[in-house]
C-alpha positions as semicolon CSV with decimal commas, in nm:
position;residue;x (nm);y (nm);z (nm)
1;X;0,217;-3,842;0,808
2;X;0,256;-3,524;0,651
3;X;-0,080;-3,418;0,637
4;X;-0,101;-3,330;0,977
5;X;0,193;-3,154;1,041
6;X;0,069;-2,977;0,732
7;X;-0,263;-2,880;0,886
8;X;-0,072;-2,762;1,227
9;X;0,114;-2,574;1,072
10;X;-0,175;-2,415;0,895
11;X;-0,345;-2,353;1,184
12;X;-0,041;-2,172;1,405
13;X;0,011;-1,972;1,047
14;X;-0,414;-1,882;1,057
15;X;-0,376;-1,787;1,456
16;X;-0,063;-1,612;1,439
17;X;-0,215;-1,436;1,128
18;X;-0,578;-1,342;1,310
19;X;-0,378;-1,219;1,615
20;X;-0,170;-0,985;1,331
21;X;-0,470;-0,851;1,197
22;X;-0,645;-0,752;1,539
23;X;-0,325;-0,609;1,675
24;X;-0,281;-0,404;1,379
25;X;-0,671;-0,298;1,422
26;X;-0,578;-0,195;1,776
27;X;-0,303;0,043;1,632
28;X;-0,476;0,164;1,412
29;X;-0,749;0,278;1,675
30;X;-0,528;0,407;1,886
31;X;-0,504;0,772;1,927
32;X;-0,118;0,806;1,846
33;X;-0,232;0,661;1,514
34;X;-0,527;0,884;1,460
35;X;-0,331;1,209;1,546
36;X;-0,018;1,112;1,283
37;X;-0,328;1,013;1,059
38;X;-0,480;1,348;1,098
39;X;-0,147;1,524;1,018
40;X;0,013;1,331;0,754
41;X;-0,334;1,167;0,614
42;X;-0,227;0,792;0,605
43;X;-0,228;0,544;0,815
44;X;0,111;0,466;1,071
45;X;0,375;0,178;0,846
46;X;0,338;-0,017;1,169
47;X;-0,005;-0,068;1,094
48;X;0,035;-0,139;0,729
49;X;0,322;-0,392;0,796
50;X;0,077;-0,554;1,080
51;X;-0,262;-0,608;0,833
52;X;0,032;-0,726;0,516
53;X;0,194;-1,000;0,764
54;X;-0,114;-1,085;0,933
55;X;-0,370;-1,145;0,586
56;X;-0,005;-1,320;0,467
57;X;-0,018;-1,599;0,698
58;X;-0,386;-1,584;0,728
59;X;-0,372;-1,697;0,315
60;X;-0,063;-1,961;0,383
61;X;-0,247;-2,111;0,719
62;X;-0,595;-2,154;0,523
63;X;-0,432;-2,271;0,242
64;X;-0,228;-2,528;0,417
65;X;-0,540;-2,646;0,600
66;X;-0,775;-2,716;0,339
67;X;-0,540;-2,742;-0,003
68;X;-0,436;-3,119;-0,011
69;X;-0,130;-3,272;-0,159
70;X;-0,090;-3,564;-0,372
């Protein structure tokens, strides 16, 4: 019983995670970002937080998808 709930929960973790990742892609590209970029030369903490939290639960969803428990 637990291995599904185990790969659903994997799988909301891997969305959630992809979703993260594009949304911090979409900051990035965004021209606030590239002006503060331009100035300060590094990338906006909103973005960094968004790609950390999004490869995060990217790593936890595949790994509760395809790791099996005894």
């Amino acid at each position: 019983m637990k291995e599904p709930v185990q790969k659903i929960i994997g799988i909301v973790c891997l969305v959630v995670g992809v979703a993260l990742l594009l949304r911090g892609h979409d900051i990035a590209r965004s021209l606030d970002s590239q002006i503060k970029n331009i100035f300060t030369g590094s990338p906006a903490h909103k973005v960094i937080y968004y790609y950390l939290v999004g490869a995060v639960l990217c790593a936890v969803g595949l790994t509760q998808i395809f790791w099996k428990r005894k």
